[in-house]
C-alpha positions in Angstrom: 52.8 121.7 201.2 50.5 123.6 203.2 50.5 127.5 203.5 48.6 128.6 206.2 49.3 132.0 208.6 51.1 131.9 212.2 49.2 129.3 214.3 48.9 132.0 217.0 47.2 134.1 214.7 44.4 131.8 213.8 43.3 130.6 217.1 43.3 134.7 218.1 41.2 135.1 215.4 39.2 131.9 216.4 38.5 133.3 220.1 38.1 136.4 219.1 34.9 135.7 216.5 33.5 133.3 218.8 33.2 135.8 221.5 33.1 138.9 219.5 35.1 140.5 221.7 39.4 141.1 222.0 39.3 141.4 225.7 37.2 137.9 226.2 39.7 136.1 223.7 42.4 137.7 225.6 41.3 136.0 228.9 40.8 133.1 227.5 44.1 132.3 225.6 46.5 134.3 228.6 47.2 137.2 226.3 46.8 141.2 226.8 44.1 142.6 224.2 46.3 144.6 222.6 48.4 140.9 221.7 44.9 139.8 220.2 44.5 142.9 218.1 48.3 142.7 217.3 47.7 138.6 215.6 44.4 139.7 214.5 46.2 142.5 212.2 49.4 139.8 211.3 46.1 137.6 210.0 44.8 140.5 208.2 47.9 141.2 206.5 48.8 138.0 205.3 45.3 137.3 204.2 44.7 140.4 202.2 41.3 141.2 203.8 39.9 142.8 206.8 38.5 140.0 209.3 36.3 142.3 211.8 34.7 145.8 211.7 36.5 147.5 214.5 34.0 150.6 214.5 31.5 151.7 215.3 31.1 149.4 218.4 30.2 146.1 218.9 32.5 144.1 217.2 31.4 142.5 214.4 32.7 140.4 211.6 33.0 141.2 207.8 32.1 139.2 205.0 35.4 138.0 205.0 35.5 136.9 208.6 32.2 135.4 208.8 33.3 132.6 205.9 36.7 132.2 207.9 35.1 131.4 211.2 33.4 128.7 210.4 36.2 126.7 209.2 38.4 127.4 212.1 36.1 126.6 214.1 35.5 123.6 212.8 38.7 122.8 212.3 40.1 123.9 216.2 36.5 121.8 217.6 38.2 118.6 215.5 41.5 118.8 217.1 40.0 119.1 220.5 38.3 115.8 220.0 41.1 114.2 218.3 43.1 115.2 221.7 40.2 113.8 223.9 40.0 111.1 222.2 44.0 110.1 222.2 43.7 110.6 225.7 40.8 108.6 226.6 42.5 105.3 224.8 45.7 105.8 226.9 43.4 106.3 229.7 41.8 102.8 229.1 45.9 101.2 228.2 48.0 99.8 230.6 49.9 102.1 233.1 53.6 101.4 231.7 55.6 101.5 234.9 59.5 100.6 233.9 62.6 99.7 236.7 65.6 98.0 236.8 65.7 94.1 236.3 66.0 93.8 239.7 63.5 95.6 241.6 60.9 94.5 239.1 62.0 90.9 239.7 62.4 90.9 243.7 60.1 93.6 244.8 57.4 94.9 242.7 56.0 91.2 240.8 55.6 89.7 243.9 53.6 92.7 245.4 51.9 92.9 242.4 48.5 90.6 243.7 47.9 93.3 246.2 47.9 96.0 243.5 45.4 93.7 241.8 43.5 93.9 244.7 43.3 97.3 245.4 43.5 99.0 241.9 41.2 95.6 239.6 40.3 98.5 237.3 44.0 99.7 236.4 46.5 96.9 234.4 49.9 97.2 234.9 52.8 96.8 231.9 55.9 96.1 234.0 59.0 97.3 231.7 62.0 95.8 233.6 65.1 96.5 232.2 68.3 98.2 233.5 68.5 100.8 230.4 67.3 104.6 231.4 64.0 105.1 229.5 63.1 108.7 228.6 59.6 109.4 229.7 59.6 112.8 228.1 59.4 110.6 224.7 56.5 108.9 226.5 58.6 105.2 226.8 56.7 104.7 230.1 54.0 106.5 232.0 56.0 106.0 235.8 60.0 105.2 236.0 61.1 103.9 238.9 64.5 105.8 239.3 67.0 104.2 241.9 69.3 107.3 242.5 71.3 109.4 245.3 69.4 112.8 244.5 66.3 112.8 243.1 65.9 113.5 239.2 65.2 117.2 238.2 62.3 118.3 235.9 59.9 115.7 236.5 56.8 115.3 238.3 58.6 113.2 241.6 57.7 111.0 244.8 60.7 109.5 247.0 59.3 106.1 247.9 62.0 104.2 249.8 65.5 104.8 250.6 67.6 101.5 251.1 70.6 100.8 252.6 73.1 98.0 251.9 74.1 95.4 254.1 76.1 91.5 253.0 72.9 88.6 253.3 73.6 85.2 252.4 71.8 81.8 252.6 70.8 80.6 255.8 72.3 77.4 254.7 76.0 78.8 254.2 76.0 79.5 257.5 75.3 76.4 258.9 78.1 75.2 256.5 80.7 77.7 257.4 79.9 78.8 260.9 78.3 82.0 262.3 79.4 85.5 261.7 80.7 86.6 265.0 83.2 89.6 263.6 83.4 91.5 260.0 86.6 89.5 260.0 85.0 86.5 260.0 83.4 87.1 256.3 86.8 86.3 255.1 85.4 82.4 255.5 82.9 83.1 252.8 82.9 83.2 249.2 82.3 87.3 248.3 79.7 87.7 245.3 79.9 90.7 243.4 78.2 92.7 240.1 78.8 95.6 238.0 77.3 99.1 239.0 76.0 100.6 235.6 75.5 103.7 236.8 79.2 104.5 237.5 79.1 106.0 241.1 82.4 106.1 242.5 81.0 105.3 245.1 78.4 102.7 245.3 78.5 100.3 248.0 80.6 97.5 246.7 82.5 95.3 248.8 85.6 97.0 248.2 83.9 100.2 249.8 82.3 97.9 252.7 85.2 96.3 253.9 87.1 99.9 253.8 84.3 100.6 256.8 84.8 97.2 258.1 88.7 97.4 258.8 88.2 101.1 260.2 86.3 99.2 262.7 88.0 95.5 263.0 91.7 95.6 262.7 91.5 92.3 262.4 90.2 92.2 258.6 93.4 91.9 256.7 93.2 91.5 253.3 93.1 88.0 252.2 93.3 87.2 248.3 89.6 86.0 247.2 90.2 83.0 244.4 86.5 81.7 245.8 85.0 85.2 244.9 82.5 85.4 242.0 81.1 88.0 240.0 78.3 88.9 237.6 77.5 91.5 234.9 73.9 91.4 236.4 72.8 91.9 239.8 69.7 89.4 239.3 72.0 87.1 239.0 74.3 87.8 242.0 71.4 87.6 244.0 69.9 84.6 242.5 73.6 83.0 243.2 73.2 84.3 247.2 69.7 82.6 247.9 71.1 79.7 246.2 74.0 79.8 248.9 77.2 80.4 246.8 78.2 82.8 248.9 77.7 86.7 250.4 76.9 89.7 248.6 76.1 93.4 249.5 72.2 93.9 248.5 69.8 96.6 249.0 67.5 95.9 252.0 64.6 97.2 249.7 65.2 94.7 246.7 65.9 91.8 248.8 63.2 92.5 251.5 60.8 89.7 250.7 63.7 87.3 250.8 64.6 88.6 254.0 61.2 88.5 255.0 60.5 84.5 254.3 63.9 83.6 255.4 65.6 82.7 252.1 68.3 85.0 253.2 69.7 86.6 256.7 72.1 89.4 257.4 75.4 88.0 257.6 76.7 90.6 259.7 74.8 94.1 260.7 77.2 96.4 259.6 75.8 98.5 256.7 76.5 101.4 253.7 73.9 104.1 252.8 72.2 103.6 249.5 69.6 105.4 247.4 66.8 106.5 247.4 63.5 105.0 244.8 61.8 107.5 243.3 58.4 107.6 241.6 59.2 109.7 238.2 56.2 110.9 235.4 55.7 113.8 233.3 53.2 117.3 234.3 50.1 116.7 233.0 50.5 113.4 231.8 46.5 112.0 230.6 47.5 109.5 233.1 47.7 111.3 236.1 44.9 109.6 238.2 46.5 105.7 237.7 49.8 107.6 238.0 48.7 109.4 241.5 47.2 105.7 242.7 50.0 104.3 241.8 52.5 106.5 243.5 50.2 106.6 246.9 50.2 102.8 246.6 53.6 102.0 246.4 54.0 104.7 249.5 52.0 102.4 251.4 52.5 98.9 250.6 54.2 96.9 253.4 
């Protein structure tokens, strides 16, 4: 095992010898003089030796010193490069941008051509996957974070904010008739899926057709035995464009769908959502792709 004095002593001695001056290594390292002299003497006391000759002025090094410096300097020089270095190969890697399952399914793969486009000099690794990865242990350079207030201590960019509204197929409609009234959706087979975040109050059915009898006392409650449900909200929506039945979807995850016609609104009446937000950490090596990333998901239509 190594045994080596305080850190924050060497690189004060470091500074210090380089520029033969406490006040210059001061400035540079964000210290007051007097904290240079202060890890300066720590040094000297756990080394057993004096490291500069204090008077008469200017500063110099002792014999002692002067075979120090070298080393630490060599040794501080290394670890810059080796730091330069590390961040020049993740500068050359993939920008790891993870979502949920769904958004990277419906929204962000089929924009992805455009980012080609735009960005031919920055690959993407799409990480889709409803888990919560930790960017602070560096799991993914961006995280798309779908979320009522927007996530504390992180470098942040609200994107989109959605809202939630029941689509269906085109083609149930024509089988079941149009939707004139909320009271009418009781003609249609209800999809639903699991929140996994546990809001109390996402915008489920149950919470939709609360807002719909407020405004139709005409929706009674009707027992559901054609209702289904998933686990995953892929595949809820995968069972609406394939016309099972009527589900309430984000307007921002279904958009190209609703765009090309594979789906409609079955009725206009709506629930706020959340908003998308664009999450990295400070002075992430990335912070150029991260940046051009962030200003072109602000802009895409």
């Amino acid at each position: 095992m190594r045994k080596l004095p305080p850190l924050r002593a060497l690189h004060a001695f470091e500074a210090a010898a380089r520029h033969l001056s406490f006040a210059a290594a001061a400035n540079e390292l964000g210290v007051t003089p007097t904290a240079i002299s202060h890890q300066i003497r720590q040094l000297e006391e756990a080394c057993g030796v004096t490291l500069f000759q204090r008077r008469p002025r200017p500063l110099l090094l002792t014999s002692a010193g002067a075979r120090l410096y070298p080393a630490l300097r060599n040794g501080f020089d290394a670890l810059a490069s080796a730091v330069t270095l590390l961040a020049e190969v993740d500068v050359q890697a993939p920008l790891r941008v993870t979502s949920t399952n769904a958004f990277a399914s419906k929204w962000l793969v089929p924009q992805l051509p455009k980012w080609r486009e735009e960005n031919p000099g920055i690959p993407l690794e799409i990480i889709g996957t409803d888990a919560v990865l930790d960017v602070r242990a560096d799991a993914a350079d961006i995280a798309i974070r779908h979320a009522r207030q927007p996530p504390l201590d992180f470098v942040m960019h609200e994107v989109f904010r959605d809202s939630y509204v029941p689509v269906c197929s085109p083609r149930l409609l024509q089988q079941h008739g149009p939707i004139e009234r909320a009271a009418d959706l009781r003609r249609l087979p209800l999809i639903h899926y699991d929140w996994i975040n546990g809001d109390p109050e996402a915008p489920t059915w149950r919470q939709w057709l609360d807002v719909a009898r407020s405004i139709d006392p005409g929706f009674n409650a009707v027992e559901r035995a054609k209702d289904l449900s998933f686990s995953e909200e892929l595949h809820a929506i995968d069972a609406v464009i394939g016309g099972q039945g009527v589900a309430i979807c984000s307007d921002v995850i279904v958009s190209n769908e609703l765009r090309n016609g594979l789906l409609v609104k079955a009725h206009p009446l709506s629930l706020p959502g959340y908003g998308f937000y664009l999450v990295s950490m400070a002075h992430n090596p990335r912070a150029p792709a991260i940046e051009a990333f962030s200003s072109w998901m602000r802009n895409v239509s």
